[in-house]
PQR file with spaces between the fields and no chain letter, atoms N, CA, C, O and H, PARSE charges and radii, in Angstrom:
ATOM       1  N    UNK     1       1.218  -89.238   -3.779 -0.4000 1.5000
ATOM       2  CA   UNK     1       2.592  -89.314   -4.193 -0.0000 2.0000
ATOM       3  C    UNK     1       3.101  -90.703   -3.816  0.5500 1.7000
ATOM       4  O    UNK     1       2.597  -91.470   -2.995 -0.5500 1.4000
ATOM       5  N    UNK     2       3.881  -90.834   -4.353 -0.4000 1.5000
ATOM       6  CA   UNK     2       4.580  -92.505   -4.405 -0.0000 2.0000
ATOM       7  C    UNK     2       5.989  -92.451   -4.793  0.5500 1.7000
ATOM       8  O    UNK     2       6.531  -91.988   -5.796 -0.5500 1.4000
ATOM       9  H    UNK     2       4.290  -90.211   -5.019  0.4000 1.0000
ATOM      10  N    UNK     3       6.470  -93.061   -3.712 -0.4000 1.5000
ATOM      11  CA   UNK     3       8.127  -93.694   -4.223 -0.0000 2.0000
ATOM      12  C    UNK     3       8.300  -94.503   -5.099  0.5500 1.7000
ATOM      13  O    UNK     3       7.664  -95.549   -4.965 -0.5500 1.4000
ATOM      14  H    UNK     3       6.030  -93.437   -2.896  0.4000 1.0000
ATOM      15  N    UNK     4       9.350  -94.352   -6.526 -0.4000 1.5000
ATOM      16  CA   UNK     4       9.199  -95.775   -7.084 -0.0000 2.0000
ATOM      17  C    UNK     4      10.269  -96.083   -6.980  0.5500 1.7000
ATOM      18  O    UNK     4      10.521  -97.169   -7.502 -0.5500 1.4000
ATOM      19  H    UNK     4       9.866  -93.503   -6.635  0.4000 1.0000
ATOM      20  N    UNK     5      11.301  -95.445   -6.378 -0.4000 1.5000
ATOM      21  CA   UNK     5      13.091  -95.872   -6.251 -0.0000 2.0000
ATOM      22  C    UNK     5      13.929  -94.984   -5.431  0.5500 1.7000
ATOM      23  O    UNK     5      13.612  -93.795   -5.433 -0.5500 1.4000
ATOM      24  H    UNK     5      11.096  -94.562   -5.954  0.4000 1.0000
ATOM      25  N    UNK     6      14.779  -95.291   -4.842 -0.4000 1.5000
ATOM      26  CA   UNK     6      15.578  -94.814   -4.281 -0.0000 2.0000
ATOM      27  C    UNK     6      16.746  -95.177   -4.359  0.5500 1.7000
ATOM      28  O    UNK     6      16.946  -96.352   -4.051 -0.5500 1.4000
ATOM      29  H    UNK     6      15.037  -96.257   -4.840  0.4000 1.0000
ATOM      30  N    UNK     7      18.016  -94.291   -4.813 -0.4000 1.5000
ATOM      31  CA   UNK     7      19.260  -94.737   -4.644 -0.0000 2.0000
ATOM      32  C    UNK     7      20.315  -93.262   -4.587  0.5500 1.7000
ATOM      33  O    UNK     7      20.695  -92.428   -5.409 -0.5500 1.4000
ATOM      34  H    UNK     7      17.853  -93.336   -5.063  0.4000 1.0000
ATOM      35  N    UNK     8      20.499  -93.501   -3.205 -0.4000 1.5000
ATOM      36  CA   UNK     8      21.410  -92.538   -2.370 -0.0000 2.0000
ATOM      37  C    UNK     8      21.099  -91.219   -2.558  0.5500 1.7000
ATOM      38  O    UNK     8      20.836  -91.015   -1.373 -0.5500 1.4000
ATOM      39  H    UNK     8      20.190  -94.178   -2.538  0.4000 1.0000
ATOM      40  N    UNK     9      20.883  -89.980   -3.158 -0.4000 1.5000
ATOM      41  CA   UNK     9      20.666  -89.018   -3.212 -0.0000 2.0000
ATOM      42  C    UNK     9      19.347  -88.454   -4.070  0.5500 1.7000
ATOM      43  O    UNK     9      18.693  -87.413   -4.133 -0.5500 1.4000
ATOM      44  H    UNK     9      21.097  -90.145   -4.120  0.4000 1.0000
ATOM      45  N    UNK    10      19.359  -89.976   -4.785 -0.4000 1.5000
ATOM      46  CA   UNK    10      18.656  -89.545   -5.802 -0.0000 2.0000
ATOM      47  C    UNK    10      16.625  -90.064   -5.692  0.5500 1.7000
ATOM      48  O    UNK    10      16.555  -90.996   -4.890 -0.5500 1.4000
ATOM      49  H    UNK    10      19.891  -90.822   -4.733  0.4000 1.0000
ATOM      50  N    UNK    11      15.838  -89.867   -5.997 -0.4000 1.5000
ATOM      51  CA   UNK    11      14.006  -90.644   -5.713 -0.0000 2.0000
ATOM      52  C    UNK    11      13.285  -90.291   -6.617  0.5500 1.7000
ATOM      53  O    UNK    11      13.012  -89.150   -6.991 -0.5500 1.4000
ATOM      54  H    UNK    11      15.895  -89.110   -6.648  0.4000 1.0000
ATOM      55  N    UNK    12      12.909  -91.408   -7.048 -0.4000 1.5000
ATOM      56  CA   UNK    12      11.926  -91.468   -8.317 -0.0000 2.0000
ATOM      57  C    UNK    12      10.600  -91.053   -7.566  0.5500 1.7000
ATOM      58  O    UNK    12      10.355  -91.919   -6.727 -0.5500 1.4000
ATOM      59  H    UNK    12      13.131  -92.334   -6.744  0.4000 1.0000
ATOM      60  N    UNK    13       9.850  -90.255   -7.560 -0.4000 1.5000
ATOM      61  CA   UNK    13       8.458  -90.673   -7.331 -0.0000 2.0000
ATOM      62  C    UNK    13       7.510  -90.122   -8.633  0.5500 1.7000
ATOM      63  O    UNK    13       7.759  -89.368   -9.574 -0.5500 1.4000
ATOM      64  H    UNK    13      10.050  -89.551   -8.242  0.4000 1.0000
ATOM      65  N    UNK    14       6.153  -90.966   -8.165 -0.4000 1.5000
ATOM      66  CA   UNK    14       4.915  -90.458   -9.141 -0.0000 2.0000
ATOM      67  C    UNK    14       4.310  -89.728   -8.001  0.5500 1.7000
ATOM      68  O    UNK    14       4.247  -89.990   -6.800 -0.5500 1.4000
ATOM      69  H    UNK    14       5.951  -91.578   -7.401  0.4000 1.0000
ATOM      70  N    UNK    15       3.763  -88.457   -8.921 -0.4000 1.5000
ATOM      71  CA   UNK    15       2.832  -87.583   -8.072 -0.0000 2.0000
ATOM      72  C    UNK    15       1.658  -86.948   -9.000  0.5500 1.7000
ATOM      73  O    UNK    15       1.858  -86.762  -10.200 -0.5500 1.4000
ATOM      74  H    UNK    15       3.814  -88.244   -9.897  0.4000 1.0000
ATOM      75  N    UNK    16       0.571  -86.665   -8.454 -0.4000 1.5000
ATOM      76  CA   UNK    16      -0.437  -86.207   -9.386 -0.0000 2.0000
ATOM      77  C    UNK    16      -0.042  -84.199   -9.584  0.5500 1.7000
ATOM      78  O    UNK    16       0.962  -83.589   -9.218 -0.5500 1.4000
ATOM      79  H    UNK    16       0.408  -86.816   -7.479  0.4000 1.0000
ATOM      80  N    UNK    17      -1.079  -83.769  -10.166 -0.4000 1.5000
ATOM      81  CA   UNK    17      -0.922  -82.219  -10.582 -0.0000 2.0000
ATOM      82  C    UNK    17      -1.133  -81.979   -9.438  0.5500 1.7000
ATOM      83  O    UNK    17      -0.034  -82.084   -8.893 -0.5500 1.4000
ATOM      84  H    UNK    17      -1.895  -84.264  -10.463  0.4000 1.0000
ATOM      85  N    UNK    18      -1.979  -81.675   -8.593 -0.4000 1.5000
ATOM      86  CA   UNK    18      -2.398  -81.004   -7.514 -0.0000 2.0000
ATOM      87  C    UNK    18      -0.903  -80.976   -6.558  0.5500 1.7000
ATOM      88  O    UNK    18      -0.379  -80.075   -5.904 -0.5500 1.4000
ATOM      89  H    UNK    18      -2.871  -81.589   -9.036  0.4000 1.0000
ATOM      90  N    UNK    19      -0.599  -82.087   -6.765 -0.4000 1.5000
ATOM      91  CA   UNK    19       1.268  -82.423   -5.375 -0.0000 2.0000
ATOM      92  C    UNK    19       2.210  -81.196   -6.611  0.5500 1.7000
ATOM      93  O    UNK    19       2.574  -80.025   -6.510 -0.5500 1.4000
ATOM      94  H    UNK    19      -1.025  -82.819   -7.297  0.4000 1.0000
ATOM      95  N    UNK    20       2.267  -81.846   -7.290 -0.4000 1.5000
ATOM      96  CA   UNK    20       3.178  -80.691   -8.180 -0.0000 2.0000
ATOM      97  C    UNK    20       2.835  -79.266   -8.214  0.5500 1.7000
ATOM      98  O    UNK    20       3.711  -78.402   -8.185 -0.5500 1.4000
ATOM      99  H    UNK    20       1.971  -82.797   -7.372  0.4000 1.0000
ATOM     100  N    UNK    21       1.393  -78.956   -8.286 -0.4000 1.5000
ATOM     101  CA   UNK    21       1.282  -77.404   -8.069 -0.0000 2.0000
ATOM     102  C    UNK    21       1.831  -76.794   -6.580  0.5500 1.7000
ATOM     103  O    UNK    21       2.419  -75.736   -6.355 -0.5500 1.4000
ATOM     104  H    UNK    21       0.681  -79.658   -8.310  0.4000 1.0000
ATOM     105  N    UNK    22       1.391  -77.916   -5.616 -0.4000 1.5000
ATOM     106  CA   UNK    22       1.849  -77.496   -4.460 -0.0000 2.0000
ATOM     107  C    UNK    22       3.448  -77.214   -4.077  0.5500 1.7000
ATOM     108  O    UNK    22       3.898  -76.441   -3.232 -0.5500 1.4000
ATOM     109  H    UNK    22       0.913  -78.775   -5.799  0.4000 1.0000
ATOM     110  N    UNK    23       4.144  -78.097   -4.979 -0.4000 1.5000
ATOM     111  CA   UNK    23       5.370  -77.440   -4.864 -0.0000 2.0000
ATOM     112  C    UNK    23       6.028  -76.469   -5.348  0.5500 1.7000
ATOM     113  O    UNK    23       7.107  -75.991   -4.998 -0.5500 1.4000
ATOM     114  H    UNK    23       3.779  -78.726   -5.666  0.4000 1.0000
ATOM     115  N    UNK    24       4.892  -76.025   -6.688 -0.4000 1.5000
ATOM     116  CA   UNK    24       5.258  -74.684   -7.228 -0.0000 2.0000
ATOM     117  C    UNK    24       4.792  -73.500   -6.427  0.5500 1.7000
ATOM     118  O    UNK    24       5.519  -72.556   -6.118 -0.5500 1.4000
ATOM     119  H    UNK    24       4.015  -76.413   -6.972  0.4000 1.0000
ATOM     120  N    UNK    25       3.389  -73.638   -6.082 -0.4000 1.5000
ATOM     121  CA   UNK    25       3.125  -72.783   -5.013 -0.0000 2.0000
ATOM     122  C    UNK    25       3.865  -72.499   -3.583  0.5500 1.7000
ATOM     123  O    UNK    25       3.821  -71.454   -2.934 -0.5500 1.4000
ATOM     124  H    UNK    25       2.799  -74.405   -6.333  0.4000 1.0000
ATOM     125  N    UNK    26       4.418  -73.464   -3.329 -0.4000 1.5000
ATOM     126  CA   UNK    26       5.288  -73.554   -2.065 -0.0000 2.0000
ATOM     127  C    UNK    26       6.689  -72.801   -2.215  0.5500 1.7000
ATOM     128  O    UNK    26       7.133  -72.183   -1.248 -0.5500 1.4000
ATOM     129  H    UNK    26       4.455  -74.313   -3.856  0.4000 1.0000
ATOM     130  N    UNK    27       7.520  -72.859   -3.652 -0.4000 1.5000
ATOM     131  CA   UNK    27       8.068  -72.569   -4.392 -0.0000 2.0000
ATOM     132  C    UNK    27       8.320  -70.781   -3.972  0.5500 1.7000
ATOM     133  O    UNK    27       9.074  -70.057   -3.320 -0.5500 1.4000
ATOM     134  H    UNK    27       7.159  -73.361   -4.438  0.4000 1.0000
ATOM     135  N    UNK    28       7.322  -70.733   -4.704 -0.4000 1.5000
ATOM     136  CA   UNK    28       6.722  -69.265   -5.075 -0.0000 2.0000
ATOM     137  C    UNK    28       6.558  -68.361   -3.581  0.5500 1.7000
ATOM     138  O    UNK    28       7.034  -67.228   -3.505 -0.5500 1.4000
ATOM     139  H    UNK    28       6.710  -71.320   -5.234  0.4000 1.0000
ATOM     140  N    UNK    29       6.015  -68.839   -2.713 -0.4000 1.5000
ATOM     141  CA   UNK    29       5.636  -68.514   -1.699 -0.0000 2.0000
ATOM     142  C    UNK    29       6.658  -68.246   -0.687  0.5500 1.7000
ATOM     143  O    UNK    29       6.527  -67.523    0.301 -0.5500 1.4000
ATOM     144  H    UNK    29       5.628  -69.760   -2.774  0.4000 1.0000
ATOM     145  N    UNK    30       7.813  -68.987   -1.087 -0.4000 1.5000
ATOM     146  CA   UNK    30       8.970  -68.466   -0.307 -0.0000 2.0000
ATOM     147  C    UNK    30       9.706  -67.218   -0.813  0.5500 1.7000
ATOM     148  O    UNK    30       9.925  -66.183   -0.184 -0.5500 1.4000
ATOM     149  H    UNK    30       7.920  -69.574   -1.889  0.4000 1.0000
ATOM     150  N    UNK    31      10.141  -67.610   -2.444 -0.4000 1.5000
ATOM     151  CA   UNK    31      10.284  -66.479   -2.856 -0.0000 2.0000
ATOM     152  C    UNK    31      10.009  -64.711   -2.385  0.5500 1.7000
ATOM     153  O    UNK    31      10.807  -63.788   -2.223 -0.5500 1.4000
ATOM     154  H    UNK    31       9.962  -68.450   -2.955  0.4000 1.0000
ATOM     155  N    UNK    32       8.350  -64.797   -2.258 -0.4000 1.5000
ATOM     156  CA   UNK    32       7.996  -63.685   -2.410 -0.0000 2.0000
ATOM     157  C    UNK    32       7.758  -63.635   -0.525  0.5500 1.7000
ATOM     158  O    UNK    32       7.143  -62.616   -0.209 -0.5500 1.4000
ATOM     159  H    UNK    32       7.702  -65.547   -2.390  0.4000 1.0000
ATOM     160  N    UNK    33       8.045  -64.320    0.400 -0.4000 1.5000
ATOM     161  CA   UNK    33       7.830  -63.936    1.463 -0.0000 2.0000
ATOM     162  C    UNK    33       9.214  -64.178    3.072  0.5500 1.7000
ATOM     163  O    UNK    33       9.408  -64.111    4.286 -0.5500 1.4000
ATOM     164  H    UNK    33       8.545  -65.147    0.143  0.4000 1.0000
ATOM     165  N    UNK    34       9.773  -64.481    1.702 -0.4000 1.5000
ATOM     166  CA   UNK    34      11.276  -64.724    2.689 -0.0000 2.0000
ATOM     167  C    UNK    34      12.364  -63.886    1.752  0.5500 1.7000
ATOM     168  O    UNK    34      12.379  -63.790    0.525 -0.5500 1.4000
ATOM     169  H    UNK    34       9.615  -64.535    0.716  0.4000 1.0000
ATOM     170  N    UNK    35      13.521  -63.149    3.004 -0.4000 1.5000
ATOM     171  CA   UNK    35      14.495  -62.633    2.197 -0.0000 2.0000
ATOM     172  C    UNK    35      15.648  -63.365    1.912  0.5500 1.7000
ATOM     173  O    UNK    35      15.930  -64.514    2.253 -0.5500 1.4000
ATOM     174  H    UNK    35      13.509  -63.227    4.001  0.4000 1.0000
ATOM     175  N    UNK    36      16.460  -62.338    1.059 -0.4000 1.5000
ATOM     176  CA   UNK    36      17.786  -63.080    0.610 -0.0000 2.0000
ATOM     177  C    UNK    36      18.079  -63.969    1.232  0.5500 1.7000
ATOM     178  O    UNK    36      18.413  -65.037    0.718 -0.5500 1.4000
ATOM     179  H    UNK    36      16.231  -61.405    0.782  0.4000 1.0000
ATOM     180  N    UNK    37      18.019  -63.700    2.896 -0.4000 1.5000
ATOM     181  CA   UNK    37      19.081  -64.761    3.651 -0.0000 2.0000
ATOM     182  C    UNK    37      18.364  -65.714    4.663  0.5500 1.7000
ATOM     183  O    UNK    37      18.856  -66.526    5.447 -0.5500 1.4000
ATOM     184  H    UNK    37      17.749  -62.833    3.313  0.4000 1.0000
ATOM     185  N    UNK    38      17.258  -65.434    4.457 -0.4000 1.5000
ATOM     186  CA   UNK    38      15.738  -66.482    5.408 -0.0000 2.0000
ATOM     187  C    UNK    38      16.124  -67.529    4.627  0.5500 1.7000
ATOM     188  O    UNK    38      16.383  -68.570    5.231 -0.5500 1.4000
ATOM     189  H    UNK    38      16.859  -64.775    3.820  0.4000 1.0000
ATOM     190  N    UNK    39      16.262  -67.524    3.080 -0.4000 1.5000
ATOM     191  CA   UNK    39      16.074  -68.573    2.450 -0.0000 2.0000
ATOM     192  C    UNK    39      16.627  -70.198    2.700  0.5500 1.7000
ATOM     193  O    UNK    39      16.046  -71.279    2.801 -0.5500 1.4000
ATOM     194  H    UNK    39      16.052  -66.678    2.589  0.4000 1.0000
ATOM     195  N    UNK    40      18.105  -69.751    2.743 -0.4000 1.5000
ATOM     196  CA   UNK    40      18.524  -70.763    2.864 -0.0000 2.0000
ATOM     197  C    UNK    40      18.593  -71.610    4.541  0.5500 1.7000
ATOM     198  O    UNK    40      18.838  -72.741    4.960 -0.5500 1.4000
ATOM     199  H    UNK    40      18.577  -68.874    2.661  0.4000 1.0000
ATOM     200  N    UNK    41      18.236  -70.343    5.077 -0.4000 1.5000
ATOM     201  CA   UNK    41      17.957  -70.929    6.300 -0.0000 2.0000
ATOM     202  C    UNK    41      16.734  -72.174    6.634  0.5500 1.7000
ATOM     203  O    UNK    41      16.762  -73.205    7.306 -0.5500 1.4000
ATOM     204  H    UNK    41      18.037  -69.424    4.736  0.4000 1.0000
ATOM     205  N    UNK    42      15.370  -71.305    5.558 -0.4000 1.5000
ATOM     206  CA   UNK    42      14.486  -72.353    5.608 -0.0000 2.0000
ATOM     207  C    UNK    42      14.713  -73.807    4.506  0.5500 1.7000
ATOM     208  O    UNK    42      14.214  -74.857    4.913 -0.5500 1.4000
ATOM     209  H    UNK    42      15.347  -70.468    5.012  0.4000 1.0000
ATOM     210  N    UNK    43      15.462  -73.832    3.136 -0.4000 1.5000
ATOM     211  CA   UNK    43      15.793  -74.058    2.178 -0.0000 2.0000
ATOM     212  C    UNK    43      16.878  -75.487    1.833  0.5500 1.7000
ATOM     213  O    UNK    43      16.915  -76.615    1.342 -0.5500 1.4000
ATOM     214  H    UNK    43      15.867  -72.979    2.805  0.4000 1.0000
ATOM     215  N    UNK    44      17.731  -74.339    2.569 -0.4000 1.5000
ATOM     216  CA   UNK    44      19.317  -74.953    2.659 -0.0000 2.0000
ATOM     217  C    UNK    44      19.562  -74.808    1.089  0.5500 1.7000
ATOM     218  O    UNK    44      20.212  -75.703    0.549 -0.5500 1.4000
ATOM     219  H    UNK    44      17.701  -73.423    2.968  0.4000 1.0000
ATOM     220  N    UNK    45      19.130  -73.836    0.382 -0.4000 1.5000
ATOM     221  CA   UNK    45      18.962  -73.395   -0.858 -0.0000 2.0000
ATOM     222  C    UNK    45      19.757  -71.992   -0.795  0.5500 1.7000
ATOM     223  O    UNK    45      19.908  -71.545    0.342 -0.5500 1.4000
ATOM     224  H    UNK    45      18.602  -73.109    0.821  0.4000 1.0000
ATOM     225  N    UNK    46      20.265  -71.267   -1.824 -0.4000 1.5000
ATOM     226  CA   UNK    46      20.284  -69.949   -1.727 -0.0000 2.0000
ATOM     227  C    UNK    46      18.991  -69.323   -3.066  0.5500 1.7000
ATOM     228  O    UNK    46      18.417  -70.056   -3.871 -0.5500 1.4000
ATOM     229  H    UNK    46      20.142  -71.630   -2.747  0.4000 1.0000
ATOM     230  N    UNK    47      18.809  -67.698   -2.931 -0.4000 1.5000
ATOM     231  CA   UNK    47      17.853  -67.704   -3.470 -0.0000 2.0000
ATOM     232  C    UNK    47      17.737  -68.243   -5.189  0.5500 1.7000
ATOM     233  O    UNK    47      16.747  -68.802   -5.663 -0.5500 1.4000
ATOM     234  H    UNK    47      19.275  -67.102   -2.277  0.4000 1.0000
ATOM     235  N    UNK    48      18.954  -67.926   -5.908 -0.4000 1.5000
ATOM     236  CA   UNK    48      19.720  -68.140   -6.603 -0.0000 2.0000
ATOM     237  C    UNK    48      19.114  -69.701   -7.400  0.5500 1.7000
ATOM     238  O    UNK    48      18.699  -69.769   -8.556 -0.5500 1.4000
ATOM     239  H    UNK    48      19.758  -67.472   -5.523  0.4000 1.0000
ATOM     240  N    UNK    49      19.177  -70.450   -6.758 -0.4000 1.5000
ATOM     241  CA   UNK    49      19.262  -71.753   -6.967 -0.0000 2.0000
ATOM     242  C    UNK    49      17.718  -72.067   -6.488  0.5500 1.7000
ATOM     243  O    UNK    49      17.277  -73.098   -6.994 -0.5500 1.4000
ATOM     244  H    UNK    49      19.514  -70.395   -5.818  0.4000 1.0000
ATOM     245  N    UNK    50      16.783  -71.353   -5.580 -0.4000 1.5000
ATOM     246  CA   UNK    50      15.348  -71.837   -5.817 -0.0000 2.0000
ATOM     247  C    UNK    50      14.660  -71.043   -6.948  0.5500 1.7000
ATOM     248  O    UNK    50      13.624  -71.486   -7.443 -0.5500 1.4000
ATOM     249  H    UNK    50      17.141  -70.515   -5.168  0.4000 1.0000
ATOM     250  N    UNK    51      15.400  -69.466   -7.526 -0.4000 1.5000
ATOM     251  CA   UNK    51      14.894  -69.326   -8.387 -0.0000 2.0000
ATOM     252  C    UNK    51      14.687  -70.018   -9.787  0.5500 1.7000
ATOM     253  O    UNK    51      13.754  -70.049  -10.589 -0.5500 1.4000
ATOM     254  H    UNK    51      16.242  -69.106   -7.125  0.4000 1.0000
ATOM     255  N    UNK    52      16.136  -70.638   -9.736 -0.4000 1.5000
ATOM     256  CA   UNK    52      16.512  -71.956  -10.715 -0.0000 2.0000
ATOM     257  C    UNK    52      15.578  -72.949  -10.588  0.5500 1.7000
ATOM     258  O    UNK    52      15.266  -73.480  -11.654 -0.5500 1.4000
ATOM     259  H    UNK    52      16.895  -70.613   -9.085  0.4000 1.0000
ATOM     260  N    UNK    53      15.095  -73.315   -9.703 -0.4000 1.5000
ATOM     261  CA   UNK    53      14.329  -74.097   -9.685 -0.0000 2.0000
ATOM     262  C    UNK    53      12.899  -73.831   -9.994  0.5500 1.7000
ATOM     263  O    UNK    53      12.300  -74.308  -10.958 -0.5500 1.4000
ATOM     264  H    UNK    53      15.348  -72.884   -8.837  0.4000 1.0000
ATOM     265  N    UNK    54      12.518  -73.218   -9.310 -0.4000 1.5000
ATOM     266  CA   UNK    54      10.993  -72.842   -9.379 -0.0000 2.0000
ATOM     267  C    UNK    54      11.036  -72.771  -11.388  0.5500 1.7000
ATOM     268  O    UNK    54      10.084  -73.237  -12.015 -0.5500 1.4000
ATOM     269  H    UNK    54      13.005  -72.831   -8.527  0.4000 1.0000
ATOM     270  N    UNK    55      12.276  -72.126  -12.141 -0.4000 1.5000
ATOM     271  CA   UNK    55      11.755  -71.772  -12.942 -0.0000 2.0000
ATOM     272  C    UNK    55      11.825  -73.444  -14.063  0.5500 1.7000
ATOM     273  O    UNK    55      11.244  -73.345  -15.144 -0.5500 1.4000
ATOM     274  H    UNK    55      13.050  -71.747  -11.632  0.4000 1.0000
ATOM     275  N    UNK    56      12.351  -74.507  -13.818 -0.4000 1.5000
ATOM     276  CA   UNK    56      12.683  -75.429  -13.829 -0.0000 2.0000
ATOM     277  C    UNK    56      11.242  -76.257  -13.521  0.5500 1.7000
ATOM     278  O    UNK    56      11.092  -77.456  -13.755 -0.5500 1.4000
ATOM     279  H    UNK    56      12.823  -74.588  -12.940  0.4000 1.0000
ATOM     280  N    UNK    57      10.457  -75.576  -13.083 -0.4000 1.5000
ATOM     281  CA   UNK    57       9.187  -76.717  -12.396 -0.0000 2.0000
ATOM     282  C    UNK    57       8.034  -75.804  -13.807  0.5500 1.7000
ATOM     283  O    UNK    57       7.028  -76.353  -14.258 -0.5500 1.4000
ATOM     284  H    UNK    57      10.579  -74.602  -12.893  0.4000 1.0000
ATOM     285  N    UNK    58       8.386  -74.765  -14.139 -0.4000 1.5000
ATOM     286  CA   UNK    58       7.588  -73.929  -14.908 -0.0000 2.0000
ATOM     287  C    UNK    58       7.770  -74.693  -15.893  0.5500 1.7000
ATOM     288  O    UNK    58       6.895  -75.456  -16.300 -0.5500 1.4000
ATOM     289  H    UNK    58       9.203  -74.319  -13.773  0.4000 1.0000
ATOM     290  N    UNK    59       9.311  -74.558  -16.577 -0.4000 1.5000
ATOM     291  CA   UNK    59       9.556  -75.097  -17.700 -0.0000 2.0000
ATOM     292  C    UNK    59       8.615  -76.761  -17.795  0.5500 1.7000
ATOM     293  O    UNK    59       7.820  -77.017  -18.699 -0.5500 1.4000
ATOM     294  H    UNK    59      10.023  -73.938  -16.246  0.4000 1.0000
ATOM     295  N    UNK    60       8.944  -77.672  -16.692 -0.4000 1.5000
ATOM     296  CA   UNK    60       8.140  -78.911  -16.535 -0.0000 2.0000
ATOM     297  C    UNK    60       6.769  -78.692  -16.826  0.5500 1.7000
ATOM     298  O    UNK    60       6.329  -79.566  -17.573 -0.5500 1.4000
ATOM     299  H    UNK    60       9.590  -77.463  -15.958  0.4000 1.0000
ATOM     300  N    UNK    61       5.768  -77.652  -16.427 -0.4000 1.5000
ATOM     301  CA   UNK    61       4.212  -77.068  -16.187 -0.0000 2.0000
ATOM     302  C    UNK    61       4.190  -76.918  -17.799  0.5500 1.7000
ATOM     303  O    UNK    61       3.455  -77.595  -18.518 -0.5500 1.4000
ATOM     304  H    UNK    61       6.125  -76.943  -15.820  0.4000 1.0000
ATOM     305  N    UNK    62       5.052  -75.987  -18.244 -0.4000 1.5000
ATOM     306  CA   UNK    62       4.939  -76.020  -19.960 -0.0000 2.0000
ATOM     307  C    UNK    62       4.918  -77.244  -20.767  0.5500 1.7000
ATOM     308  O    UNK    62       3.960  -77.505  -21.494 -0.5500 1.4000
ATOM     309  H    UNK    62       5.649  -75.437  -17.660  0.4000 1.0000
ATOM     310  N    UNK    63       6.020  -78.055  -20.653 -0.4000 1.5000
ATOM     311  CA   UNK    63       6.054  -78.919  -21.344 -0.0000 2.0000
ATOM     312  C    UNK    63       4.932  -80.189  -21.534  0.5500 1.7000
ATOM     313  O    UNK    63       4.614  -80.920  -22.472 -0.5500 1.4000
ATOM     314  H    UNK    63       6.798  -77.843  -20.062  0.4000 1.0000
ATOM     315  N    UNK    64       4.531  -80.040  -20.166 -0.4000 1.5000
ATOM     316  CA   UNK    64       3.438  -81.495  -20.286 -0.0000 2.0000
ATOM     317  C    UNK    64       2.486  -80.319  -19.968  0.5500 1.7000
ATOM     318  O    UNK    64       1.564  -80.977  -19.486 -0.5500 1.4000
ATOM     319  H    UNK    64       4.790  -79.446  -19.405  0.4000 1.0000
ATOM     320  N    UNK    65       2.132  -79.229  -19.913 -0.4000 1.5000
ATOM     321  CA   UNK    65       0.424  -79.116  -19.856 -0.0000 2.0000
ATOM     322  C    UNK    65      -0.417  -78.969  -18.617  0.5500 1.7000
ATOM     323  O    UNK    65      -1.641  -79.005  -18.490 -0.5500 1.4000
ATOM     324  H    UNK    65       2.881  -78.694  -20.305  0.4000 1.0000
ATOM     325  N    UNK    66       0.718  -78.763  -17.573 -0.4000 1.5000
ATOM     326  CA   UNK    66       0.111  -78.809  -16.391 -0.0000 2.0000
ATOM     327  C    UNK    66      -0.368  -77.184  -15.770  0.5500 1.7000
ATOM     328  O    UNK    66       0.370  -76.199  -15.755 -0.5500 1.4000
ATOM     329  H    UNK    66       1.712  -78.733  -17.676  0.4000 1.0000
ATOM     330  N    UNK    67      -1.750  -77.241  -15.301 -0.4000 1.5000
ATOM     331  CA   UNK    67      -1.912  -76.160  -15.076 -0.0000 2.0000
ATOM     332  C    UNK    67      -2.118  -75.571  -13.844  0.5500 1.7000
ATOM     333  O    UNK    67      -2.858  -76.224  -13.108 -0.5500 1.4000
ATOM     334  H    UNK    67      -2.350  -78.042  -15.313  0.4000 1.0000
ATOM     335  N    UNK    68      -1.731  -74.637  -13.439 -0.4000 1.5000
ATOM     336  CA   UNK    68      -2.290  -74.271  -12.071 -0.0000 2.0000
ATOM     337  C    UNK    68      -3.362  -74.466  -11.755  0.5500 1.7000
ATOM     338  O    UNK    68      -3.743  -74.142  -10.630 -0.5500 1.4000
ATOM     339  H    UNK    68      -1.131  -74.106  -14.037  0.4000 1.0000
């Protein structure tokens, strides 16, 4: 993984498939092993908004082809 920018909230990086699966798996893994309210504890997320996400990294996995 690699930084290519940073500005205030926001970070560009490049990462290969394997870093990206890991964050879907990591993703996923909270989901199904933390509750409603672990989450945001571990997160600073509610579940709500990592489900948004996770499904957001899927939609990304679809679009370019990336596979588990």
């Amino acid at each position: 993984m690699k930084i290519l920018d940073k500005q205030n909230d926001l970070i560009q990086i490049e990462m290969d498939k394997r870093e990206f699966n890991l964050i879907r798996d990591l993703e996923s893994a909270v989901l199904l092993s933390c509750s409603t309210n672990e989450i945001p504890t571990l997160t600073g997320w509610t579940k709500e908004e990592l489900i948004k996400f996770g499904n957001m990294l899927s939609e990304l996995a679809n679009n370019y082809n990336i596979e588990l």
